[in-house]
C-alpha positions in Angstrom: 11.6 9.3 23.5 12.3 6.0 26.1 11.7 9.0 28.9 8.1 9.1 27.8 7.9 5.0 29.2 8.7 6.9 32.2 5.0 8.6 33.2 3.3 7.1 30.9 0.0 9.0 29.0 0.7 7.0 25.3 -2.4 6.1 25.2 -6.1 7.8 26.8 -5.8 5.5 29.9 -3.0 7.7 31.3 -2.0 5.2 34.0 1.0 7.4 34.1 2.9 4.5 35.5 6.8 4.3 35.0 6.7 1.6 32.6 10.5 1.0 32.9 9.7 -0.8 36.5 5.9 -1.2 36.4 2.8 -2.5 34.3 0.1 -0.1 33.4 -3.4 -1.0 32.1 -2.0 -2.0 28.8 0.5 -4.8 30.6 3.3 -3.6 28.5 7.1 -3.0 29.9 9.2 -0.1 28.2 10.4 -3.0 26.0 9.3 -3.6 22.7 7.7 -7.3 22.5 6.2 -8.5 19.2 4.2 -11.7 18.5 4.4 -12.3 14.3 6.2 -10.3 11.6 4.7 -11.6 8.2 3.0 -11.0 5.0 -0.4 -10.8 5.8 -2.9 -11.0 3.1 -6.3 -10.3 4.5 -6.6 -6.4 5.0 -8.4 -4.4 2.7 -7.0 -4.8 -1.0 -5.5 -1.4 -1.2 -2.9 -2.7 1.6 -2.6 -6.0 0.9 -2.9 -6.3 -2.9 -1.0 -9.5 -4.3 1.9 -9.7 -2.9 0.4 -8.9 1.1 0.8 -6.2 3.4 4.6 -6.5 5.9 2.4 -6.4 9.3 4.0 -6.6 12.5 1.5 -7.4 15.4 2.6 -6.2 19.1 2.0 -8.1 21.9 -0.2 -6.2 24.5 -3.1 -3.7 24.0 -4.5 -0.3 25.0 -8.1 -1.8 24.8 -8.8 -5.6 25.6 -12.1 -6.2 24.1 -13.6 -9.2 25.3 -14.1 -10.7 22.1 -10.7 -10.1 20.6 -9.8 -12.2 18.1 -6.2 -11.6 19.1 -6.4 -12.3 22.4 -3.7 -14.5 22.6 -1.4 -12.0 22.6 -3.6 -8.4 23.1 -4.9 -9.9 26.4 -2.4 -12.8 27.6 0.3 -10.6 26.0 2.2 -13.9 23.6 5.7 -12.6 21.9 9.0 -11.7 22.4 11.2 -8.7 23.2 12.9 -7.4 20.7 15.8 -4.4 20.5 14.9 -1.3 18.3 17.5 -2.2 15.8 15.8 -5.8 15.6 12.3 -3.8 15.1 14.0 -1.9 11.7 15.5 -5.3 10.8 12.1 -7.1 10.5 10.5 -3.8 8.4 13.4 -3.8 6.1 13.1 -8.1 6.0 9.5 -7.7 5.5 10.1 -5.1 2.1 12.7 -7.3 1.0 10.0 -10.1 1.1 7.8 -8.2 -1.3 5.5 -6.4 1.0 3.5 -3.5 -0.4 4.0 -1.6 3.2 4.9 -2.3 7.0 1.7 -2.3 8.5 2.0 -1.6 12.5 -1.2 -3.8 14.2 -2.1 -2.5 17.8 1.4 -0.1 18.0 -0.3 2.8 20.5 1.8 2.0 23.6 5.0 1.4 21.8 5.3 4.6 19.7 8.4 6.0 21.3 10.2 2.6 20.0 8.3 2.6 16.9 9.4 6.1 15.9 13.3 5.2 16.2 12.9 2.1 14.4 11.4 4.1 11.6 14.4 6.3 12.0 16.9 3.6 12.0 15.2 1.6 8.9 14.3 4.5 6.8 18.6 5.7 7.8 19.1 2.1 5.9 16.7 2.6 2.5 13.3 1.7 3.9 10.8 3.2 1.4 7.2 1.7 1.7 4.5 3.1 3.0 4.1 2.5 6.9 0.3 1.6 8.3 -0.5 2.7 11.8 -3.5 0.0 12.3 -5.3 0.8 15.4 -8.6 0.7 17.6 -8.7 4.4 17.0 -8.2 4.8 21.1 -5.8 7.4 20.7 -4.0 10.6 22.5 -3.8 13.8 20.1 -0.4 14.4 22.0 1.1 10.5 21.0 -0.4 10.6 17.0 1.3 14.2 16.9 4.3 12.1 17.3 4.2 10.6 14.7 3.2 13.4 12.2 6.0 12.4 9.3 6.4 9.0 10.0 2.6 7.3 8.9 1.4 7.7 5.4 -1.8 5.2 6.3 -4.0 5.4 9.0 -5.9 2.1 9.3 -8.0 2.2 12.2 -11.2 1.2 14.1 -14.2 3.2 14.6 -15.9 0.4 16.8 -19.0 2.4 19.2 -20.8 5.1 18.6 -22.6 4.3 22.2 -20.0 4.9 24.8 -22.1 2.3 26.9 -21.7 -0.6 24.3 -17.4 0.3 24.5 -17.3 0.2 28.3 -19.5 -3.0 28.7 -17.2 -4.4 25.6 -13.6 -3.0 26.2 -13.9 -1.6 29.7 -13.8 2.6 27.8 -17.0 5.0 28.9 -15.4 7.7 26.5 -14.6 5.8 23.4 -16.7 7.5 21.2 -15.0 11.1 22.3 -12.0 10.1 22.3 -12.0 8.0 18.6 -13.4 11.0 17.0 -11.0 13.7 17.9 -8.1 11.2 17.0 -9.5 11.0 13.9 -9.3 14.5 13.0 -6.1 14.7 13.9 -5.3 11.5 11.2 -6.8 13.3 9.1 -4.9 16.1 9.2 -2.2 14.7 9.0 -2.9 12.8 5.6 -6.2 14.5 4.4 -6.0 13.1 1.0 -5.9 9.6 -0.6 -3.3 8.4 -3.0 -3.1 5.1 -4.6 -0.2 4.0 -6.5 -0.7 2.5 -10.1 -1.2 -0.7 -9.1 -4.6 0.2 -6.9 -2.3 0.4 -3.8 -2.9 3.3 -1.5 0.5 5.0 -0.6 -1.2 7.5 1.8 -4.7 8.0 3.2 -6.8 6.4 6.1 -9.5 3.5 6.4 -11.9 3.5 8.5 -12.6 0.2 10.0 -16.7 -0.5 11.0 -17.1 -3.9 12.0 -20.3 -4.5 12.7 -21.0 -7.1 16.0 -24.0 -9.2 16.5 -27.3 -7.3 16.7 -25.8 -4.1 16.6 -25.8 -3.2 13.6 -27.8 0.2 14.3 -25.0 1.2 16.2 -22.6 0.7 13.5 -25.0 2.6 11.1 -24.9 5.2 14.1 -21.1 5.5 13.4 -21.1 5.5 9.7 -23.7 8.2 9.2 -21.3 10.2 11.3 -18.4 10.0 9.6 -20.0 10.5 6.1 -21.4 13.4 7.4 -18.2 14.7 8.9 -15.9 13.5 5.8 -17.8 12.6 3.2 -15.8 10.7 0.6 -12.5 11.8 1.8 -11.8 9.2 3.8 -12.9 5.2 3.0 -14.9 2.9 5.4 -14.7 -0.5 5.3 -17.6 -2.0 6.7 -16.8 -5.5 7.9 -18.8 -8.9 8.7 -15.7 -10.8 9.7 -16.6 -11.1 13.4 -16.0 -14.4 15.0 -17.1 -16.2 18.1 -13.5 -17.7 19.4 -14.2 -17.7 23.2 -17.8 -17.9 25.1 -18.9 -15.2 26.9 -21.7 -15.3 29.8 -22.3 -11.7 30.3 -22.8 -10.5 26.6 -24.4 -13.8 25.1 -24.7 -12.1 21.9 -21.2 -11.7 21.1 -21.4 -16.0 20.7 -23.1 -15.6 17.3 -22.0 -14.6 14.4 -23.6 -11.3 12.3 -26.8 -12.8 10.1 -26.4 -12.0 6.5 -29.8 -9.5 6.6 -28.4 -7.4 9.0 -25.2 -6.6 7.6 -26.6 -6.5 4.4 -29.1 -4.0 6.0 -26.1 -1.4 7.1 -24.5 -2.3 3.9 -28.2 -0.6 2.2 -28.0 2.1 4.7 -24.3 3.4 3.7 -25.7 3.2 0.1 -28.7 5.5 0.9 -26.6 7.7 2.1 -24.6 7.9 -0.8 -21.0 6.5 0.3 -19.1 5.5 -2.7 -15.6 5.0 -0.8 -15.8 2.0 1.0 -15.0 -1.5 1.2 -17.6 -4.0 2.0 -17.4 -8.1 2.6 -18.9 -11.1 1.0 -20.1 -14.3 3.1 -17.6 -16.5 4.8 -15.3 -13.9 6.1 -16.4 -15.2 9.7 -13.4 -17.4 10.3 -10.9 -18.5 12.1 -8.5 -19.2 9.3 -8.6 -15.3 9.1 -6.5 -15.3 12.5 -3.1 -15.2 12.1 -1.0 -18.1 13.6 1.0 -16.0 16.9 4.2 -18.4 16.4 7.1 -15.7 16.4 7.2 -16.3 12.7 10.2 -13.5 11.4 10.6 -12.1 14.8 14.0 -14.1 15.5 16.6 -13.2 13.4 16.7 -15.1 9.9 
């Protein structure tokens, strides 16, 4: 696995760097480096229920939109490096704590790693379900990996216009590329089961969050996949976006999303008959939603 660091092509940017000595586009080394391992109680409430979902967020990212929330550690890359064995450590910590599952937030370029600290933690009794929470910006070849080792896919469908993802997260083909790692997701779990408790042990959730003024393009995206899947996967159609830094060239992206639109893509997905999917009320748009990056439960209790 640490020889695929080596020519790197985890992810669709395929610097095909040797990560062991250089930096590709994602700015990650071969070593795993982790910002906040925690119970996080703001996903969608099949993952985090009551007692919160175990996410561990990576530092770095295959993406860097320019209105990341994260950016604190996506773009400047905030955390710490931490052995594999440490990585199974803080899953097994974070399903002693109570957590419903270990939910892996932006994990693409550190799969090799991931898969052996599934390995080592399952080896010592871990049993929840893991989460593979992602952009969506995936290679077939790297989520083939991990055929075994996710029971949820949670990830982003963000553009359906391959324009809006290069001016927004520097990616002409994110549209292409989204789609067909979809498919293979859903091959991999093509059915959803809850627990129950409402918990979803296995399935995937599409996130559509819907940015200022575009709304049409999100409604773009979720006629697709209704089309495509039906109600055999669920969306969740989200109004959470929030204005942290300004930004000159898309002066848009410094309001939030008005109530009429969303609730206008919100009428759409009704039209077209979705019944699986998760939607938001006002006042999601917060920064209180943003997790605090302090290393919380990545050093050793």
């Amino acid at each position: 696995m640490k020889e695929l660091y080596k020519k790197c092509k985890l992810c669709p940017r395929n610097c095909l760097v040797d990560r062991t000595k250089y930096l590709g586009f994602c700015k990650a080394s071969d070593k795993v480096k982790v910002a906040r391992s925690a119970l996080h109680y703001f996903e969608e409430p099949s993952i985090s229920g009551s007692n919160g979902s175990g996410t561990i967020f990576f530092s770095n990212c295959n993406l860097k939109c320019c209105y990341c929330q994260n950016r604190k550690i996506s773009t400047n890359g905030f955390g710490k490096e931490v052995s594999i064995e440490r990585l199974a450590e803080m899953m097994l910590e974070l399903e002693e704590s109570g957590a419903n599952n270990i939910n892996l937030v932006t994990p693409t370029h550190y799969v090799p790693s991931i898969i052996e600290g599934l390995k080592l933690a399952r080896n010592k009794g871990l049993s929840v379900p893991i989460v593979y929470n992602t952009s969506g910006y995936e290679n077939i070849e790297t989520l083939k990996l991990l055929d075994g080792y996710i029971d949820i896919y949670l990830t982003d469908f963000k553009y359906f216009n391959n324009k809006l993802g290069n001016d927004l997260s520097k990616c002409s083909n994110y549209f292409e590329v989204v789609s067909k790692a979809l498919d293979e997701m859903y091959r991999q779990t093509n059915k959803n089961i809850f627990n129950k408790d409402g918990l979803m042990i296995k399935g995937i959730i599409v996130r559509c969050l819907v940015l200022p003024t575009k709304g049409n393009d999100t409604k773009k995206i979720i006629n697709y996949l209704y089309k495509k899947y039906q109600d055999n996967i669920y969306l969740s159609i989200m109004n959470q976006y929030t204005p942290i830094n300004y930004i000159e060239d898309y002066s848009f992206l410094n309001e939030t999303v008005s109530e009429e639109e969303y609730n206008n893509v919100i009428d759409y997905a009704l039209d077209l008959g979705i019944k699986n999917a998760y939607i938001q009320e006002g006042g999601t748009c917060s920064e209180s939603f943003i997790p605090n990056f302090d290393l919380e439960g990545v050093i050793k209790r």
